[in-house]
N, C-alpha and C positions, 0 to 999 in steps of 0.2 A: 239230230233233232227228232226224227220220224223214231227213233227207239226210245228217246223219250216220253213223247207223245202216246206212244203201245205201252208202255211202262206205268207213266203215271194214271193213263186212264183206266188200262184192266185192275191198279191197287184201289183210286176209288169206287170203281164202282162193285170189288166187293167189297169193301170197305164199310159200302153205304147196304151192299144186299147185306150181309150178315149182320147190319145194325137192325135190318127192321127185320129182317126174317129170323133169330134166333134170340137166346137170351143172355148172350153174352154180351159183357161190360165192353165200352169202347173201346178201355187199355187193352184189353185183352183181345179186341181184333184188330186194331193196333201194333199191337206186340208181336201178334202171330202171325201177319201179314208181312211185317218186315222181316222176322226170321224166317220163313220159308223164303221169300223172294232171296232176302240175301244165299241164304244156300243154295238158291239156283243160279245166283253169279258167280258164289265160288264154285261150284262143280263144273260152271260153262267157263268160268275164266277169262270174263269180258273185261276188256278195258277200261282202267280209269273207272275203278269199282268205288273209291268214295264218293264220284261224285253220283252211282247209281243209287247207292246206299242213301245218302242224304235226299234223293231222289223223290227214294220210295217213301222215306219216312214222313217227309212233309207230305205227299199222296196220302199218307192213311191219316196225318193228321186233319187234311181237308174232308177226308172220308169220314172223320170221328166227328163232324157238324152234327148237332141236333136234328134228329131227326122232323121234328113240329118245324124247322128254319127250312131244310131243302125238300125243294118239291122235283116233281118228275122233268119240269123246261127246267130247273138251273143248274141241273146233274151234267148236262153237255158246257153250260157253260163252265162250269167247275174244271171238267175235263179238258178242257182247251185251255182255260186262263193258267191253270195250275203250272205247266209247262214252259210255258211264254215266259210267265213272271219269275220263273224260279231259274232259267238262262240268263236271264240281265240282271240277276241280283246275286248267282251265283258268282263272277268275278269279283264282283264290291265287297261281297261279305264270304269268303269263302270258311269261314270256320265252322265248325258243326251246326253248332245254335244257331249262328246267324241267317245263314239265306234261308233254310227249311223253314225256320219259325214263321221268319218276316214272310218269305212267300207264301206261306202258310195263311196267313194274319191276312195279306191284302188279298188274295184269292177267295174269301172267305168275306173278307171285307167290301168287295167290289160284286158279289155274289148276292150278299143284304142289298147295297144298294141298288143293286136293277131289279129284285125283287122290290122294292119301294117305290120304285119307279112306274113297274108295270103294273102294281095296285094301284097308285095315283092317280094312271092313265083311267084305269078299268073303273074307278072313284068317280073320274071327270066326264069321264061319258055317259056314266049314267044320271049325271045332275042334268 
């Protein structure tokens, strides 16, 4: 779980730095983050490489959010949720598409929501 954890967070967040610092397309840092990562699993030879591989690619798909949607507080959270969700939904749905998208989807989904939350808060205090 703690390689997880090291895994999915170092893919988003360059995921998210090369979205706002360069001009390259999302696919494209996307793409490029899971084939370098994956050829650091084949070279190192780590165990149980699919489910690293599926891993990483939902990592860069939460990485590929809009940049105007994530702010600098929901990058940790991204970080931490991405992992979490994508362990308990990895048994349920273990085919490619399945858990990466889906954990994908609700990490991203549950990311808008606390962001809506903490603007309502920030909303209701100043009324």
């Amino acid at each position: 779980m703690v390689l997880s954890f090291i895994i999915s967070s170092f893919i988003i967040f360059i995921s998210i730095f090369l979205q706002r610092k360069t001009n390259f397309s999302v696919v494209q840092i996307s793409s490029s983050c899971t084939l370098i990562a994956g050829l650091i699993i084949l070279v190192f030879k780590i165990d149980n490489p699919s489910y690293y591989l599926q891993l990483i690619f939902g990592a860069s798909f939460v990485g590929m959010t809009d940049k105007s949607h994530t702010t600098k507080k929901l990058i940790p959270f991204l970080v931490v949720s991405y992992p979490i969700i994508f362990k308990f939904v990895y048994p349920i749905l273990p085919i490619q598409g399945g858990a990466l998208g889906f954990s994908a989807f609700l990490c991203v989904l549950c990311s808008f929501m606390l962001k809506k939350l903490i603007l309502d808060k920030k909303l209701l205090k100043k009324v």
